[in-house]
Structures are given as structure tokens and as C-alpha cells.
C-alpha positions in Angstrom: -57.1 -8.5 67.1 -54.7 -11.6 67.1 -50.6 -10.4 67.2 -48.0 -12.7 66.9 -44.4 -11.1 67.3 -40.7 -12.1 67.7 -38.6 -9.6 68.9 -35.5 -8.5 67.0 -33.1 -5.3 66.6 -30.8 -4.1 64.2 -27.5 -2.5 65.1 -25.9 -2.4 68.3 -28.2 -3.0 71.5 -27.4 -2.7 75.2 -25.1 -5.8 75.0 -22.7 -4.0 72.9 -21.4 -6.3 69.9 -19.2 -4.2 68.9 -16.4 -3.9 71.8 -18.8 -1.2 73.3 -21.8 -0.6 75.4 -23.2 2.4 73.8 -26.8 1.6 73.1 -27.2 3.7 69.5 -26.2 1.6 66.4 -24.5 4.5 64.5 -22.5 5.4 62.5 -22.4 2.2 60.6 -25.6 0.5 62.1 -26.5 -0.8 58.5 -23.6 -3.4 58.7 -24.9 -4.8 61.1 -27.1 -8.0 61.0 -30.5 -8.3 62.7 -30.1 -10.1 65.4 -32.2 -11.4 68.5 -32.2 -9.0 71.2 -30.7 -11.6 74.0 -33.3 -11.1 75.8 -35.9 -12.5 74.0 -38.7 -10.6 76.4 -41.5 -11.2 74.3 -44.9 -12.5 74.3 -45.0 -14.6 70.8 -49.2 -14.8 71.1 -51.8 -11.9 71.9 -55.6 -11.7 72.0 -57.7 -8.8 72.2 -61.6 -9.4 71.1 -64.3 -7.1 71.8 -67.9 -6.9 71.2 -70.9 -4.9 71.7 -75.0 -6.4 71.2 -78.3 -4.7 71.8 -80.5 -7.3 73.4 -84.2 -6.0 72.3 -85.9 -8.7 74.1 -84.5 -7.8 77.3 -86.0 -3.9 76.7 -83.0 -2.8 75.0 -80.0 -3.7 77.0 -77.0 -3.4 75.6 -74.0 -6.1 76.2 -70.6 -5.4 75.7 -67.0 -6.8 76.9 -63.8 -7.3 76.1 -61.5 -10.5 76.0 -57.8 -10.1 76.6 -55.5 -13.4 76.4 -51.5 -13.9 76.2 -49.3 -16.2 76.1 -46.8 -15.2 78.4 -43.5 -13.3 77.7 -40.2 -15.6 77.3 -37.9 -14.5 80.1 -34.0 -15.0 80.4 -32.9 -17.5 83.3 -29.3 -16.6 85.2 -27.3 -13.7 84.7 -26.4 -11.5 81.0 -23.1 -11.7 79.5 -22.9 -8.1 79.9 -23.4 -8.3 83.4 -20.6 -11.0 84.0 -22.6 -13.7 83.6 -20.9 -16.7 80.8 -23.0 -18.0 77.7 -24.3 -21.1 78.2 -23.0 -22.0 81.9 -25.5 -19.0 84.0 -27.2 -17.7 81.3 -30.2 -18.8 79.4 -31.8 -16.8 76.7 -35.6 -16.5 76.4 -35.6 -20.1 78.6 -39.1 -19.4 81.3 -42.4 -19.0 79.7 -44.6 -18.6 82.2 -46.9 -21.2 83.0 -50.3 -21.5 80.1 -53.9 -22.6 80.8 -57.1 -23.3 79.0 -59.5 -20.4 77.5 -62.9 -22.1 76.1 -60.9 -25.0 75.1 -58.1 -23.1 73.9 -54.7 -23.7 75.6 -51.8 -21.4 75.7 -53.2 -18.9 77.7 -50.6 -17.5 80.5 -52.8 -14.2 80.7 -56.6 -14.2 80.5 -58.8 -11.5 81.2 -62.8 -11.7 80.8 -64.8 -7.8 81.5 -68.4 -7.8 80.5 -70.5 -4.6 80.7 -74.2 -4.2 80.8 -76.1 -0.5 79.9 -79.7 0.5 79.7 -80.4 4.0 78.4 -84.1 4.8 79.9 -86.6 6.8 77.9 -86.0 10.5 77.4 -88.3 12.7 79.4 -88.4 16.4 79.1 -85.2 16.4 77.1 -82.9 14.3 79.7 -81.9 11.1 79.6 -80.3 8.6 82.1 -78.1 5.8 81.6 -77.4 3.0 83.9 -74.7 1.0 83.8 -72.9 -2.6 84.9 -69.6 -3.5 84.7 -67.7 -6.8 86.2 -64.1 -6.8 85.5 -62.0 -10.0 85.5 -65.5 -12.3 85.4 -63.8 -15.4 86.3 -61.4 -14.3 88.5 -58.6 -15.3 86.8 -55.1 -14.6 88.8 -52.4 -13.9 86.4 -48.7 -14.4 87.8 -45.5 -11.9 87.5 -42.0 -11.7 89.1 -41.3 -15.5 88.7 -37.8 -15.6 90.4 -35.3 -18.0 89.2 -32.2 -20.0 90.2 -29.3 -21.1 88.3 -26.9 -23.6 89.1 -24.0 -23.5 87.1 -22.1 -26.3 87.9 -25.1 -28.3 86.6 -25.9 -26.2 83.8 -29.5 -26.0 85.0 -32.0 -23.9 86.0 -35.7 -24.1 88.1 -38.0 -21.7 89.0 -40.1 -20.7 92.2 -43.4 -19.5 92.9 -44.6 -15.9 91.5 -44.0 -13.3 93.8 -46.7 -11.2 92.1 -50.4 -10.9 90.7 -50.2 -8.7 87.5 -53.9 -8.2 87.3 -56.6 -7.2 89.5 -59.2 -9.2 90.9 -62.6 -9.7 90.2 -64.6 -6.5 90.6 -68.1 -4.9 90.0 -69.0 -1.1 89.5 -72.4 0.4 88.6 -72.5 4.0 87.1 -75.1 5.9 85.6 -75.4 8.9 83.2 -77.3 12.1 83.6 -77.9 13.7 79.9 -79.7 17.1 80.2 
């Protein structure tokens, strides 16, 4: 399943367009125009692929796994106008995407997540079965970064960023189950 979004609202949102800060868009929500949310949090590029194979020739193993990629989510720099922050001098709308890599020759990739199963269901004897199990999550231990912190300098009108502060997915794991039918 492939998701490409841009993220928008309609009405008033937390920055309060209207003079105010209440977050509800009513009474008259419907005047006004759809607008970006300032923020701008969002991940423009999703990937989620899964698949499941019987492998006869190796005695009826079944291989399964799943395939999550993304392309990052776009992230303000400096501080809101709401906050006290000034448009355009420490404040930068949807300016960080985090940084992207390769997937099977596809780049773009800021999150990439590989987890491969293996099962073998033995023969039923005396009306139970067994089930045996392998999973390995994150197969090529791919670390994926959070928390990026930022700096502005506003007499420069820039920005840079530092080093994640965070690892948003799990490393590398294996588990082996099995499954008692009776």
C-alpha cells in the first residue's frame, strides 16, 4: 500500500487566524479557506508491502514479511508565531526533512523497516498439530532517527541541525514460537 499525503485543515487550527486561539472552527468554519496547517508535520511518501509464499520444495515452509518504508515527516525549524516566534526571521515552516537513503535502489527512504517470518506446520498426529515458527525483525538492522534538534539564528535568517537524539525503531531481533493445536 503506497500513501502519498499533504496535510491541510479547514477552519481555524491551534494558530488561531481569526484573532483567537480556540482550536474549533465554528460557527462560521465554512468561510474559511483551506489552508496549510503551519506545521506541515507530514510524511509526503509511505510504503507498506507485505507478502506471504508456501515454499513446497523446502517441505512446505511458509515465508512471509512485511516491508515498511517512509520518507520522513517535514518538521518546523525555530519557534511558532503563536508561541512568540516572527514569520520568516525564527520560524521556518515544514523546513527539516530528515535525512533519506537507498531501499533496493530506491532512494528517499528516511524510515526503512525489513521483518521476515518463517513457519512450518508438522503433520497432524492423533488430531494435534504443532507449528513452529521464525521471525527476525528489522533484518538489516536499519537505525531510524528521531528528535533531530535544531538551532535558529535569526540575525542570519538561518537555520542547521544536530545529530538525532533518538532511535525510533528497534533493533534487529529474532524470536521462535511454536503452536500447540489439540
Amino acid at each position: 500500500m503506497y500513501t502519498y499525503a499533504r496535510r491541510a485543515v479547514a477552519g481555524i487550527d491551534v494558530m488561531g487566524e481569526i484573532g483567537g486561539s480556540f482550536p474549533f472552527g465554528y460557527p462560521k468554519a465554512n468561510g474559511i479557506r483551506k489552508h496549510t496547517d503551519g506545521g506541515g508535520s507530514d510524511e509526503r511518501h509511505h510504503l507498506v508491502a507485505n507478502w506471504i509464499m508456501d515454499i513446497p520444495y523446502l517441505f512446505g515452509i511458509q515465508f512471509s514479511g512485511l516491508i515498511t518504508l517512509g520518507s520522513g515527516a517535514r518538521l518546523d525549524v525555530g519557534t511558532a508565531p503563536r508561541f512568540g516566534g516572527v514569520l520568516d526571521s525564527t520560524y521556518f515552516r515544514s523546513a527539516f526533512t530528515p535525512p533519506q537513503y537507498n531501499f533496493l535502489m530506491l532512494g528517499g527512504w528516511a524510515y526503512r523497516r525489513v521483518d521476515v517470518r518463517l513457519r512450518k506446520d508438522l503433520p497432524q498426529i492423533s488430531g494435534t498439530r504443532l507449528g513452529v515458527t521464525v521471525d527476525v525483525f528489522n533484518v538489516f538492522n536499519y537505525s531510524n532517527f528521531g528528535d533531530y534538534p535544531t538551532e535558529v539564528d535569526a540575525t542570519q535568517r538561518t537555520w542547521k541541525v544536530g545529530q538525532p537524539r533518538q532511535v525510533v525503531s528497534d533493533p534487529r531481533r529474532m524470536q521462535i514460537g511454536a503452536e500447540y493445536t489439540f
